[in-house]
C-alpha positions in Angstrom: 27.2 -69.7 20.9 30.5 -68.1 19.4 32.3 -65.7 21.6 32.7 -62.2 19.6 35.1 -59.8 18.9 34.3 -57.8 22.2 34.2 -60.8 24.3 30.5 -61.2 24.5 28.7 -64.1 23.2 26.3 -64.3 20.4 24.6 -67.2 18.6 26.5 -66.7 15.1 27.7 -69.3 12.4 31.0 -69.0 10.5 30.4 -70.0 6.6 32.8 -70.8 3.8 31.8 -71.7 -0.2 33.7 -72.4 -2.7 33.3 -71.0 -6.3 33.7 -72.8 -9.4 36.1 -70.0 -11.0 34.7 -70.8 -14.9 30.8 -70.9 -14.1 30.5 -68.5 -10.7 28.5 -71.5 -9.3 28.7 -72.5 -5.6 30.3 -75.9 -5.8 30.9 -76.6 -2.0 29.5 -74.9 1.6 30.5 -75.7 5.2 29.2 -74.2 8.1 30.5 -74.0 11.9 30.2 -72.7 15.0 33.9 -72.5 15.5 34.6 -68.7 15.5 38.1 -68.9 13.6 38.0 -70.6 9.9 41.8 -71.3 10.2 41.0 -75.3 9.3 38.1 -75.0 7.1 40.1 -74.0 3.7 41.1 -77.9 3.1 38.2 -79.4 4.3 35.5 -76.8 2.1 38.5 -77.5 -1.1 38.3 -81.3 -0.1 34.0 -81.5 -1.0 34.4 -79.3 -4.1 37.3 -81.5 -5.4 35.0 -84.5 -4.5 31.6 -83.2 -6.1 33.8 -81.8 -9.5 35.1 -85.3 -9.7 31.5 -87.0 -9.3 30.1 -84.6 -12.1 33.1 -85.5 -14.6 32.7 -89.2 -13.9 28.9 -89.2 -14.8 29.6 -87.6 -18.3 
């Protein structure tokens, strides 16, 4: 349940992705109840970093 802009409640998700800027591909998703994304930049940033670095270290 996240509590809306009008002060009712509604079962909702907030979702952030990051975008690899050369290919357009989805590189990293997170997905929470929480209904303000003010925290979620550096954790979203922290799996792309991590799965960019994976991919370059199996090459």
């Amino acid at each position: 349940m996240m509590k809306g802009k009008k002060g009712n409640f509604l079962v909702a998700y907030n979702i952030q992705s990051a975008v690899d800027y050369d290919t357009k591909l989805i590189c990293g998703i997170n997905v929470t109840q929480s209904p303000t994304d003010h925290y979620e930049p550096p954790q979203i940033a922290d799996k792309a970093i991590k799965k960019h670095r994976k991919k370059h270290q199996n090459t």
